[in-house]
NULUM-188368 format. One record per residue: residue number from 0; x, z, y of N, C-alpha, C, O, CB in turn. Coordinates in Angstrom, 1 decimal, padded with zeros to 4 digits. Glycine has a CB too. Layout:
N
<rec NUM,<X,Z,Y>,<X,Z,Y>,<X,Z,Y>,<X,Z,Y>,<X,Z,Y>>
...
***
This chain:
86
<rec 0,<-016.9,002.5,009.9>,<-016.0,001.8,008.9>,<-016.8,001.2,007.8>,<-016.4,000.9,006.7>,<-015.0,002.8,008.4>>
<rec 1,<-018.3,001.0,008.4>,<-018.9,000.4,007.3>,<-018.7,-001.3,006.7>,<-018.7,-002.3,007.4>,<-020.2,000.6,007.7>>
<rec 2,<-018.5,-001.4,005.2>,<-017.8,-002.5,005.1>,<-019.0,-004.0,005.6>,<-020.1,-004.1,005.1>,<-017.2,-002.6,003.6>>
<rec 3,<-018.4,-005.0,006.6>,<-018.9,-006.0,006.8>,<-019.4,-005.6,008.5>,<-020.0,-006.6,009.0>,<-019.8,-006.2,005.5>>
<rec 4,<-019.2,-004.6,009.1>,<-019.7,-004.2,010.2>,<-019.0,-004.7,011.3>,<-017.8,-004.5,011.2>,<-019.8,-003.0,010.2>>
<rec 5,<-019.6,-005.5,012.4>,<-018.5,-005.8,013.7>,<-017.3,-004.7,014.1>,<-016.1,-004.9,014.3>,<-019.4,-005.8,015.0>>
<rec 6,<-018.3,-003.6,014.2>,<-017.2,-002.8,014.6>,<-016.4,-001.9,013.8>,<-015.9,-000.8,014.0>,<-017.7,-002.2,015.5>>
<rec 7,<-016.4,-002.6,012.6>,<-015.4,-001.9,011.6>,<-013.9,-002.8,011.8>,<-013.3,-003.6,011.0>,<-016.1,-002.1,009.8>>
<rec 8,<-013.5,-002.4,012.9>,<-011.9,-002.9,013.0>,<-011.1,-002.9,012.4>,<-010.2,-003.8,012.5>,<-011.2,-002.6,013.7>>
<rec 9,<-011.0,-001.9,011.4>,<-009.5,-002.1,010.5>,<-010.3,-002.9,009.1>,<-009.5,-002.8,008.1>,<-008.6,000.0,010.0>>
<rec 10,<-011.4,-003.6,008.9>,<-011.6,-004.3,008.2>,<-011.7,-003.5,006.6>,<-011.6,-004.1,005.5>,<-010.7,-005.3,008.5>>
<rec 11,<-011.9,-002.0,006.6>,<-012.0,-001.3,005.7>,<-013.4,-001.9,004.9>,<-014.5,-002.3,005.5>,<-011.8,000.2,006.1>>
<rec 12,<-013.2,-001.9,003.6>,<-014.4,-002.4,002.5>,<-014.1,-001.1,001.3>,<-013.2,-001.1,000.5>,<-014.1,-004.3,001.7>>
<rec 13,<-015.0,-000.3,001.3>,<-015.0,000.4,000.3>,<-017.0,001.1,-000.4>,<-017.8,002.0,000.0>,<-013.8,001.5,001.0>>
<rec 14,<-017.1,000.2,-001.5>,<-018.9,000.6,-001.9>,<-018.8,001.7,-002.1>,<-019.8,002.1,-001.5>,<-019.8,000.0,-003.2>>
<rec 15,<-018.3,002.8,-002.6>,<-018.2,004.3,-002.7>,<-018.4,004.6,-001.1>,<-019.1,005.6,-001.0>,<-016.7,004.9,-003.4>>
<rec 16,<-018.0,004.3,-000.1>,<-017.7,004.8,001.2>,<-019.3,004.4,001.3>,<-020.2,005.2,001.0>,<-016.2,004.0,002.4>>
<rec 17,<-019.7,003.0,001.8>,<-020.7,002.6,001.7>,<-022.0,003.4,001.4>,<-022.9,003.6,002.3>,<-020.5,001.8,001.1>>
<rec 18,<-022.1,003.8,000.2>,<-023.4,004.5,-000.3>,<-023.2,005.8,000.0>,<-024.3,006.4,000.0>,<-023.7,004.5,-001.9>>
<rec 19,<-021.9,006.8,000.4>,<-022.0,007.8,000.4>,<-022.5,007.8,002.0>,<-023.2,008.7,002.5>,<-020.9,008.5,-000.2>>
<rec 20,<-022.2,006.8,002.5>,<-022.2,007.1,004.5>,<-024.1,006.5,004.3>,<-024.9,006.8,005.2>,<-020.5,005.4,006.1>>
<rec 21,<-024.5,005.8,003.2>,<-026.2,005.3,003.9>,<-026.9,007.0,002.9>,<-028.0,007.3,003.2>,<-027.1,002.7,002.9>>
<rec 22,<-026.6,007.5,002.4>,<-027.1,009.0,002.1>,<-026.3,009.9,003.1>,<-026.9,010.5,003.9>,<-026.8,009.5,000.4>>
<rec 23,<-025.7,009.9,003.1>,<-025.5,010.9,004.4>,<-026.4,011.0,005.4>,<-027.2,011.8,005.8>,<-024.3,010.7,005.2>>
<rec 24,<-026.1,009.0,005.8>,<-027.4,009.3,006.9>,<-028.8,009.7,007.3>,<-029.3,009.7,008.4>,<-027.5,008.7,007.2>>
<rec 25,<-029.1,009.9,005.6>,<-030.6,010.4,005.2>,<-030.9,011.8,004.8>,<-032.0,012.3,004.3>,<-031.0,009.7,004.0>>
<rec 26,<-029.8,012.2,005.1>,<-029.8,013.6,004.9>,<-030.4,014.6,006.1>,<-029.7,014.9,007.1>,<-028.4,013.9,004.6>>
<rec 27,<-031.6,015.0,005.9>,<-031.6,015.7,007.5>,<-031.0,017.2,006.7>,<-030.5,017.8,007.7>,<-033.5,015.9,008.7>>
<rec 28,<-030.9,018.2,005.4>,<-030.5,019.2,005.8>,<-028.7,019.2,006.4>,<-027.9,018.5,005.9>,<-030.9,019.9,004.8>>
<rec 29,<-028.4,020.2,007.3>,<-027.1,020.0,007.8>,<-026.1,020.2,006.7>,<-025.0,019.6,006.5>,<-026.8,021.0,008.8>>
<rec 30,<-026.8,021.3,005.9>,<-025.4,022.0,004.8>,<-025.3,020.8,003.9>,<-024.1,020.5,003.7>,<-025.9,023.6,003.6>>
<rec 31,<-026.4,019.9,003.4>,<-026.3,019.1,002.0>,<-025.4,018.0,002.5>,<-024.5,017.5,001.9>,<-027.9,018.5,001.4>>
<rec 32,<-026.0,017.4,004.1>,<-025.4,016.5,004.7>,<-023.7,016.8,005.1>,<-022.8,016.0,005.5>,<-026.3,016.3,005.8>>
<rec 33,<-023.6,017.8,005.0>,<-022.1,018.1,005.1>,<-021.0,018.1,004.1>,<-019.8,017.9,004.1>,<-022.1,019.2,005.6>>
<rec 34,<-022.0,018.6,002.7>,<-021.0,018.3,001.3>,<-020.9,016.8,001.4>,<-019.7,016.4,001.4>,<-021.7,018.7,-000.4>>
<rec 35,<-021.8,016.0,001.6>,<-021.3,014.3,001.7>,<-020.7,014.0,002.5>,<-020.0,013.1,002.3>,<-022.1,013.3,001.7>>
<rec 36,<-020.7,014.6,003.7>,<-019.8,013.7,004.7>,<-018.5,014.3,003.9>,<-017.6,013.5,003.7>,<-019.9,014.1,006.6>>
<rec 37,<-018.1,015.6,003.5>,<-016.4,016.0,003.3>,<-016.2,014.9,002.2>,<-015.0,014.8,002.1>,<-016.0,017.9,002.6>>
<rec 38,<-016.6,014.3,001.5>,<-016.6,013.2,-000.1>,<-016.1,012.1,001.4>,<-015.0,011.7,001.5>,<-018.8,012.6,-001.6>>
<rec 39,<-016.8,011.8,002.0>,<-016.6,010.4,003.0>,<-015.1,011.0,003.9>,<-014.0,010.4,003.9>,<-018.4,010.0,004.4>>
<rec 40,<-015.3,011.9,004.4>,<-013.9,012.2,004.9>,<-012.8,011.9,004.3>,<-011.9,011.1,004.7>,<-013.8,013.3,005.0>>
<rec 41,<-012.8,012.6,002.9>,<-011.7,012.2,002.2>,<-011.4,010.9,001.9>,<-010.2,010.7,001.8>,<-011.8,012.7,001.3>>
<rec 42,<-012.2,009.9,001.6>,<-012.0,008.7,001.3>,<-011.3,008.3,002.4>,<-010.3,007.6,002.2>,<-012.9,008.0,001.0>>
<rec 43,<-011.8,008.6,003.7>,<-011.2,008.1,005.2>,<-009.9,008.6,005.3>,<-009.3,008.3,006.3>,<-012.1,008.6,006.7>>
<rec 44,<-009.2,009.3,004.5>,<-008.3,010.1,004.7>,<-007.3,009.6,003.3>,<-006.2,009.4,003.7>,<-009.0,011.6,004.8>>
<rec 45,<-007.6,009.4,002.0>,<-006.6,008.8,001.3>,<-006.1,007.8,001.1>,<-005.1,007.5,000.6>,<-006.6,009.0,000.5>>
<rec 46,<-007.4,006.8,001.9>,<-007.5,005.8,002.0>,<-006.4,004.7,002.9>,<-006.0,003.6,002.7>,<-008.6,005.9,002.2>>
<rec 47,<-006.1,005.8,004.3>,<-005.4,005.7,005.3>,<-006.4,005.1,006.0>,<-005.8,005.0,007.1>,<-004.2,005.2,005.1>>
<rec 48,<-007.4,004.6,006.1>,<-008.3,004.0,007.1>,<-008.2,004.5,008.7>,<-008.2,003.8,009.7>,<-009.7,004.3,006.6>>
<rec 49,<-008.0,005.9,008.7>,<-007.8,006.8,010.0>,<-006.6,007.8,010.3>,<-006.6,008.6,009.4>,<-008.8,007.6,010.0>>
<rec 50,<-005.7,008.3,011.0>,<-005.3,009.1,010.9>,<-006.0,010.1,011.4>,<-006.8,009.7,012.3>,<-004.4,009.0,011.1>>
<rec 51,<-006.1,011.7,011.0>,<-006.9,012.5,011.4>,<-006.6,013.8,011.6>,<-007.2,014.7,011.0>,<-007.6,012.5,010.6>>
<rec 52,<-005.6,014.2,012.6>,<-005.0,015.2,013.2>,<-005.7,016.7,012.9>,<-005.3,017.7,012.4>,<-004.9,014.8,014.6>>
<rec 53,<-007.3,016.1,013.6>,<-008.3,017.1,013.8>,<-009.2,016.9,013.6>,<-009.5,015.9,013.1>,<-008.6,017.6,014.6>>
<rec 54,<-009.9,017.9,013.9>,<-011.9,017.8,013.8>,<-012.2,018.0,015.4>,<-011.8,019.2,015.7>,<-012.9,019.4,012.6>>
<rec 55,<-012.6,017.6,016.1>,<-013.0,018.0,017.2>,<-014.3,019.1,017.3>,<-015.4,018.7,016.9>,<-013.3,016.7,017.7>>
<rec 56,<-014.4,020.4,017.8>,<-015.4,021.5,017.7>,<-016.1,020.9,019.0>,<-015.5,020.7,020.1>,<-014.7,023.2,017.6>>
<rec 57,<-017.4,020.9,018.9>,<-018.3,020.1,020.0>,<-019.4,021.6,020.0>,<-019.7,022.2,019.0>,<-019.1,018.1,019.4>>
<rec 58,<-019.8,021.8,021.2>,<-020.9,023.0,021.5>,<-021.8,022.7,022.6>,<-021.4,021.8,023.4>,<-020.2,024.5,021.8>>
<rec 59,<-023.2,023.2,022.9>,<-023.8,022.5,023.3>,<-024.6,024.0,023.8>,<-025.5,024.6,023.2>,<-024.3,021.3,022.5>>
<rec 60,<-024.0,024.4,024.9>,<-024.9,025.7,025.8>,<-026.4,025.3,026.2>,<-026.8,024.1,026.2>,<-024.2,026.0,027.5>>
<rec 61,<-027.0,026.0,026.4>,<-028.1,026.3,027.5>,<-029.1,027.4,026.9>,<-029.2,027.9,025.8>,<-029.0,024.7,027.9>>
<rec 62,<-029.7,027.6,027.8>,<-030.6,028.9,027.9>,<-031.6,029.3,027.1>,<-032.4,028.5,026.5>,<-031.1,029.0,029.0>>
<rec 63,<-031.6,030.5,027.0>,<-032.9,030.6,025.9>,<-034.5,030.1,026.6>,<-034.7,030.1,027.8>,<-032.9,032.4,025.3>>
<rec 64,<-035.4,029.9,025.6>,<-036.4,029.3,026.3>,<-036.5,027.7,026.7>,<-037.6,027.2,027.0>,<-036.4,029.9,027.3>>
<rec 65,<-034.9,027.0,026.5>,<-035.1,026.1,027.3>,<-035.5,024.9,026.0>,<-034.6,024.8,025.1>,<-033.8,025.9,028.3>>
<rec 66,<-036.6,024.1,025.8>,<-036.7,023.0,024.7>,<-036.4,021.9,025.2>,<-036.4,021.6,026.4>,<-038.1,022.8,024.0>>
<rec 67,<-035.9,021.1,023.9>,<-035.3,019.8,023.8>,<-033.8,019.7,024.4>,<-033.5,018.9,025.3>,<-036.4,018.8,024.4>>
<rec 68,<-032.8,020.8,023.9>,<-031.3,020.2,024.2>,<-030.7,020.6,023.6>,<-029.7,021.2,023.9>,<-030.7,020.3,025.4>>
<rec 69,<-031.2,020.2,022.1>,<-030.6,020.0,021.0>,<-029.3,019.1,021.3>,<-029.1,018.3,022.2>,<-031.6,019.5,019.9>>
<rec 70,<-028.2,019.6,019.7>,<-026.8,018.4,020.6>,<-027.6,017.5,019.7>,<-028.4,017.8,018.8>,<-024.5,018.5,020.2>>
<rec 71,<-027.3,015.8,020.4>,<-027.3,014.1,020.2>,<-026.7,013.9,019.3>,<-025.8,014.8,019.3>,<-026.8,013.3,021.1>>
<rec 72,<-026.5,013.3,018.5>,<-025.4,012.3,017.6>,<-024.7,011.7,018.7>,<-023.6,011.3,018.3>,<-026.2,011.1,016.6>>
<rec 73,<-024.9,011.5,019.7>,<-024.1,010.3,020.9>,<-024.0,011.4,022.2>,<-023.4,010.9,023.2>,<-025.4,008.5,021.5>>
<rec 74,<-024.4,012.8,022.2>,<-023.6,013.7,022.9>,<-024.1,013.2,024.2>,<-023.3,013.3,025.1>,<-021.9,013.6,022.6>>
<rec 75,<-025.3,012.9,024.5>,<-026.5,012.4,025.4>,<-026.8,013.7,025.8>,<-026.5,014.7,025.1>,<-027.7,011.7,024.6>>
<rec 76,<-027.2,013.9,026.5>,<-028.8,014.5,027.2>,<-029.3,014.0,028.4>,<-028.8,013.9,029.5>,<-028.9,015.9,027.5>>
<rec 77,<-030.9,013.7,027.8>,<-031.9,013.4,027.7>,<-032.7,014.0,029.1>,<-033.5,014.8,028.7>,<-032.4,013.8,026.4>>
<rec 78,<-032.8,014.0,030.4>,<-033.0,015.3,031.5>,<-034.7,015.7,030.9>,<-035.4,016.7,030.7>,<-032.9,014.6,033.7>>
<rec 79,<-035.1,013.7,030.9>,<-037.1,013.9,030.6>,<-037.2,014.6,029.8>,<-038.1,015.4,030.0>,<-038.2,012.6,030.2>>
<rec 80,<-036.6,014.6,028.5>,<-036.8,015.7,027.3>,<-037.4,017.3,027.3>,<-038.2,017.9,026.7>,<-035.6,015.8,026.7>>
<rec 81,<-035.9,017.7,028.6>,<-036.5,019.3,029.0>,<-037.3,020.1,029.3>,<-038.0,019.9,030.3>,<-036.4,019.8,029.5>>
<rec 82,<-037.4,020.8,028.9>,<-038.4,021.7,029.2>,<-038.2,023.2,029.1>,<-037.2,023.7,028.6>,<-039.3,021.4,028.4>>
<rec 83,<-039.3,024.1,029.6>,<-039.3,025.7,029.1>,<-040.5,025.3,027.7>,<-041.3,024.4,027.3>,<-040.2,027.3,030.8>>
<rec 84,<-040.1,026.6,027.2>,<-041.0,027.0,026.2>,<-042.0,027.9,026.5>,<-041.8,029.1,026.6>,<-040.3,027.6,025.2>>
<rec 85,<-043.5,027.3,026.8>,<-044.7,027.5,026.8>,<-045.0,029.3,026.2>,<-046.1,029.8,026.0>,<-045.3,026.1,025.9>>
***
């Protein structure tokens, strides 16, 4: 829903949304990155941009030992990535 973006369909424009979503995305810790996304949620949310029933809970099994199947942002995996742990 970034403003000016192709695939921002509902044509939402908001610079608060904007700066909070290009720091989010620079956030690698999870916890810090997560107080900003709930500030961007909300805006998506009083804003009416979305309706938002839920949160979808996403989990991502596999075995101990096994490297590289961390979850994706795009919910990918990667087969060349795998591995055991050495």
């Amino acid at each position: 829903y970034r403003s000016g973006e192709a695939w921002n369909e509902t044509g939402f424009n908001n610079a608060e949304f904007d700066s909070l979503l290009e720091s989010a995305l620079s956030i690698v810790d999870t916890d810090k990155r997560r107080e900003v996304m709930a500030k961007i949620e909300k805006i998506m949310q009083d804003e009416g941009v979305i309706i938002q029933p839920i949160w979808l809970g996403l989990n991502r099994h596999y075995k101990d030992g096994v490297v590289g199947a961390e979850m994706h942002p795009s919910y990918e995996i990667y087969p060349d990535q795998l591995g055991w742990k050495a």
